[in-house]
C-alpha positions as CSV (number, residue, x, y, z in Angstrom):
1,X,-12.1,15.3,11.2
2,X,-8.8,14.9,13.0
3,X,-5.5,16.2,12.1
4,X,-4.5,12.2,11.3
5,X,-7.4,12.1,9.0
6,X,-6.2,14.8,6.7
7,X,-3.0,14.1,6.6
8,X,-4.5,10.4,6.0
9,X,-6.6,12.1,2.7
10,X,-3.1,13.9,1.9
11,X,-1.7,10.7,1.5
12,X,-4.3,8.7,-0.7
13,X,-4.1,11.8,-3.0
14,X,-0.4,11.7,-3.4
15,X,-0.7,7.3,-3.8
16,X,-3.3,8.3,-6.5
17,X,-1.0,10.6,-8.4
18,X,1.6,7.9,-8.6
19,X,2.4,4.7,-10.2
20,X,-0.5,2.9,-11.6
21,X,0.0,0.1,-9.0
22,X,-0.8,2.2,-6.1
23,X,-4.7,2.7,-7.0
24,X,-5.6,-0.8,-5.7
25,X,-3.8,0.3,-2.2
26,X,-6.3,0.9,0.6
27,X,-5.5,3.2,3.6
28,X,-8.3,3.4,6.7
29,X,-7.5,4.9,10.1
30,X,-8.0,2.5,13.0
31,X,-7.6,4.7,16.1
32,X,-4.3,6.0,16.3
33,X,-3.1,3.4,13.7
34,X,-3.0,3.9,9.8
35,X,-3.5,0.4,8.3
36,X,-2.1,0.4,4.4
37,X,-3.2,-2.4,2.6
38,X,-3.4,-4.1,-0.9
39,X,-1.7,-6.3,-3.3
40,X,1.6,-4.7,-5.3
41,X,3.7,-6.0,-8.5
42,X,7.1,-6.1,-6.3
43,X,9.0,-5.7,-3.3
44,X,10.0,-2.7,-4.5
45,X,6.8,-1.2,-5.3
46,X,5.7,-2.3,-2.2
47,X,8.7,-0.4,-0.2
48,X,8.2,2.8,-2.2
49,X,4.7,2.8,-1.2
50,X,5.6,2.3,2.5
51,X,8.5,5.0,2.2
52,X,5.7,7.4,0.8
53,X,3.3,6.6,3.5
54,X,6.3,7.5,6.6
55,X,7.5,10.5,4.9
56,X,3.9,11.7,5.2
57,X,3.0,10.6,8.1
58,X,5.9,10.9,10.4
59,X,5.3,10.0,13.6
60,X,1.9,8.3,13.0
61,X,1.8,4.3,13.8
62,X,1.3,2.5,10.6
63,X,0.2,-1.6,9.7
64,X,1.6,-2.2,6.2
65,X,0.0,-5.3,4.8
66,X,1.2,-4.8,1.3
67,X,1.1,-8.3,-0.8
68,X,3.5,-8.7,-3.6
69,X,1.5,-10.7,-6.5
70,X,3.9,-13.3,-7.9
71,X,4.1,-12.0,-11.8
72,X,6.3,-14.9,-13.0
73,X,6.0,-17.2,-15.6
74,X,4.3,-20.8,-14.3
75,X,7.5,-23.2,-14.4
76,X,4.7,-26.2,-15.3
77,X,1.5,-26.8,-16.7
78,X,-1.0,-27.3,-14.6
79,X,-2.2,-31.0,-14.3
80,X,-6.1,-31.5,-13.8
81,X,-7.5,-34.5,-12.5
């Protein structure tokens, strides 16, 4: 395992011991690139995550593909055909 991996496992542990919305987030290693993907409630979940995933792995390329699921209220009813 290389020194990227297990600060890679470091990080899933400290996502897991977080909010409740970071246990759907997926991190894989993809050569020298750390791809972090998921969906999140909010923006600002989703920035806390990536601000978590830096300060642990400074220096390390990352891909954040982070989707914010819209959580609103439908402003119509939906019209079947």
């Amino acid at each position: 395992m290389t020194a990227t991996e297990y600060r890679v496992a470091h990080l899933v542990e400290r996502l897991a011991e977080g909010h409740p919305a970071t246990l759907g987030i997926r991190v894989e290693t993809r050569g020298e690139t750390v791809l972090v993907s998921g969906t999140v409630p909010s923006a600002e979940c989703r920035d806390d995550i990536l601000g978590i995933v830096h300060e642990t792995l400074p220096g390390v390329p990352v891909h954040g593909d982070l989707v914010v699921a819209d959580t609103t209220a439908p402003d119509h009813a939906e019209e079947l055909p």
